[in-house]
N, C-alpha and C positions, 0 to 999 in steps of 0.2 A: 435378420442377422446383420445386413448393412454391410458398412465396411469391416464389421468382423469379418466376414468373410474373408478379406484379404487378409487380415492380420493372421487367423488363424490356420489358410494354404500358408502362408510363407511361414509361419511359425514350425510350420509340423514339419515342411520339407527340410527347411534350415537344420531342426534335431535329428533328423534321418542325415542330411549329407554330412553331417559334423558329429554325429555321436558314435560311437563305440560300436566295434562288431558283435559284442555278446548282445546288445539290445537289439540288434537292427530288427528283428521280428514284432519286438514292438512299436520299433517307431515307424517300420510300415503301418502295421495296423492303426495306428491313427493318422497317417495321412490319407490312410482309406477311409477311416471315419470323417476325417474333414469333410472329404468330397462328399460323403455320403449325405451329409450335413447341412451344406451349402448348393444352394437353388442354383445360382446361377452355374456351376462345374455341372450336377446333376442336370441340369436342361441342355449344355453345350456337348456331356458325354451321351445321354439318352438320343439326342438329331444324330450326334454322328456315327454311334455302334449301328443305328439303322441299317446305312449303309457299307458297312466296313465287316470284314471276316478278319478275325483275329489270326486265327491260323494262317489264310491267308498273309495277313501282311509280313506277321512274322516270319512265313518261307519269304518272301521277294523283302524283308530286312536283313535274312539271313545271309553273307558272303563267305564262301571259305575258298581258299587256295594253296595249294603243298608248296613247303620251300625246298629247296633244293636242298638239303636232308631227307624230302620226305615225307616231315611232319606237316599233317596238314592243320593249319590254322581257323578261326571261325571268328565275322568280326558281327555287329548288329549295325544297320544303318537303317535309321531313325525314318519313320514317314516327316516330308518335306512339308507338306501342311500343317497347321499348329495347332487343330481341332484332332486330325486322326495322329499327332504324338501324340496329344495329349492322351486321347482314349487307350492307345497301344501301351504305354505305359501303366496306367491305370489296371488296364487286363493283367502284364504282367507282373504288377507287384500285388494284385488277387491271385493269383495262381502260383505267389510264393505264402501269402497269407493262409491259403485253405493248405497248403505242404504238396502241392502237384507241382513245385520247383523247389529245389535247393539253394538260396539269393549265391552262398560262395562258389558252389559248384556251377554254378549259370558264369559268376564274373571270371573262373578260373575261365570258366571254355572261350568264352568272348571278350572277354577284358582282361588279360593274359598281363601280370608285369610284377611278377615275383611274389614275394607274399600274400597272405589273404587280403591285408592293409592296403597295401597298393592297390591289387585287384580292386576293392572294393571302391578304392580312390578312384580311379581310374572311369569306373561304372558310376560314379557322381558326378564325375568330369561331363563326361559323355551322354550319358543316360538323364541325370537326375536333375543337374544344372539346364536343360534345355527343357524339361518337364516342367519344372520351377516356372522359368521364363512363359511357357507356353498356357501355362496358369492364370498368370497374374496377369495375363494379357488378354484371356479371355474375362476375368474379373475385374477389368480396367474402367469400363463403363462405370461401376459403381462410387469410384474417388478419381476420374481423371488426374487430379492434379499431383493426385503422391506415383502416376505412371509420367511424369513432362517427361519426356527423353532430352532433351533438350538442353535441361536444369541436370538432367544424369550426366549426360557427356559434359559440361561445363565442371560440374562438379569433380571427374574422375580426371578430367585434366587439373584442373587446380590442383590435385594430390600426386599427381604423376611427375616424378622427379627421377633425373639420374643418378644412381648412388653414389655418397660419398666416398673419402679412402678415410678408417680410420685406424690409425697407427696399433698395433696391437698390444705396445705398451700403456698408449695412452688408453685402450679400451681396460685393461687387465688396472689399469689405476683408477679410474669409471667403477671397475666391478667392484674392486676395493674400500673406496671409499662407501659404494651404498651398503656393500657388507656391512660396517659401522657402525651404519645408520639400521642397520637390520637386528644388529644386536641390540640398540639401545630401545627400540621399537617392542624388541618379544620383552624386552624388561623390565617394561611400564606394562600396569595395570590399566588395557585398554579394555574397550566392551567390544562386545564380537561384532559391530558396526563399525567401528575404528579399525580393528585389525583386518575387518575383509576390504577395507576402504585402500588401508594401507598396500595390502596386498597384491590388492588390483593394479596398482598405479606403480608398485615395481615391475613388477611381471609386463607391464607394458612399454617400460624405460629397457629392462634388460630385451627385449626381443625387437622394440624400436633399434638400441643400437647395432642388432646384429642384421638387420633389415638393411639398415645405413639409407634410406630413405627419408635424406634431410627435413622435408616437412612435418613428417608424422614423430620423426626422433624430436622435432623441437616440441610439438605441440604435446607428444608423450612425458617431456621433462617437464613442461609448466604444470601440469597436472601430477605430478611427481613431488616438482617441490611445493604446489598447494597445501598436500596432503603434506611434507612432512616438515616443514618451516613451522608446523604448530606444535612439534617437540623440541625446545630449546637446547637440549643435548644434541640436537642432530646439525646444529647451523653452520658451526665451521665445516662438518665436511659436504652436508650441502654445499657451500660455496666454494669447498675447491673442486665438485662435481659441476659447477657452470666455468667455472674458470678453465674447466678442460673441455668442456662442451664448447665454452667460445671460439677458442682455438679450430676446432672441429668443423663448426659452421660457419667460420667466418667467411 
């Protein structure tokens, strides 16, 4: 399998922390299949369930404390090792898989933070993000160089910027203008390549500007006006969408 392997943990976990609560049973289920799949997770969970009691950890993971209401609370804290997360994980997303846990009714009781949605956010925060990590780190041997931390942190700095202020008139003239450009877009005869192309590259302009995270707003716009400078009806108000952009980032 190679560096599949990698591709396919981080593919599966990605669609569990990011997909929808009516699927999550299925996209457990296949990140249980990944594992099941992949030599190197199956050799790193087989050595460490040896030694490890699931039950076990789970009690000495388990924390609760009453607040001063009363009500008593329940949190999960994660084994510190990156072999026995990994494996405790593993157990308990098999033990939502076979239906001997309920995934919402687990995040309500330990991952408490209003809706199901949160809840579940909250338990990918926590839970699923450090699984993820504890993955891909045992699968690192395989493609050292897509794991350089190095090259990570260099890179996450480079993106990391303080937000801008952008005026709400001038954003609501922003929305404006792509509006325009939105209508002339559904009213050309494009192919369904075109219009998912188109798509993409608004939906990244409109959430860049409300992000206001100057570097990604810029480099969201040039890919914005790539894609839409090749409909000739769109060009003036493309250009008074940089000419307020400028303003913006200057």
């Amino acid at each position: 399998m190679g560096t599949n392997e990698i591709a396919f943990f981080t593919e599966s976990v990605n669609t569990l922390i990011q997909g929808k609560l009516i699927l999550v049973d299925k996209h457990i289920a296949q990140v249980l299949k990944c594992v099941a799949e992949s030599p190197t997770l199956c050799r790193a969970l087989a050595d460490t369930v040896q030694t490890m009691s699931y039950a076990t950890e789970f009690s000495r993971a388990r924390v609760t404390w009453t607040r001063s209401d009363g009500v008593v609370e329940s949190r999960l804290k994660l084994p510190s090792d990156r072999n026995r997360l990994f494996a405790f994980v593993v157990c308990l997303l098999t033990e939502v898989d076979s239906g001997r846990r309920n995934i919402l009714d687990f995040c309500k009781e330990y991952y408490y933070a209003g809706n199901n949605d949160r809840c579940f956010a909250k338990f990918a925060d926590e839970v699923l993000k450090p699984f993820k990590q504890a993955g891909e780190a045992i699968l690192s041997n395989i493609d050292p160089d897509s794991f350089n931390w190095e090259f990570t942190a260099q890179a996450e700095q480079f993106f990391s910027a303080e937000k801008i202020y952008i005026q709400t008139d001038v954003l609501n003239q922003i929305l404006a203008e792509a509006e325009q450009i939105r209508q002339i877009v559904v009213s050309l005869n494009l192919s369904k390549a075109e219009k998912d192309e188109y798509d993409l590259v608004s939906e990244y302009l409109v959430n860049a500007l409300y992000l206001k995270n100057p570097k990604i707003l810029t480099i969201s716009f040039l890919a914005y006006k790539y894609v839409t400078r090749k409909y000739s009806e769109a060009i003036e108000y493309l250009n008074r969408i940089a000419q307020l952009l400028r303003g913006v980032l200057k």
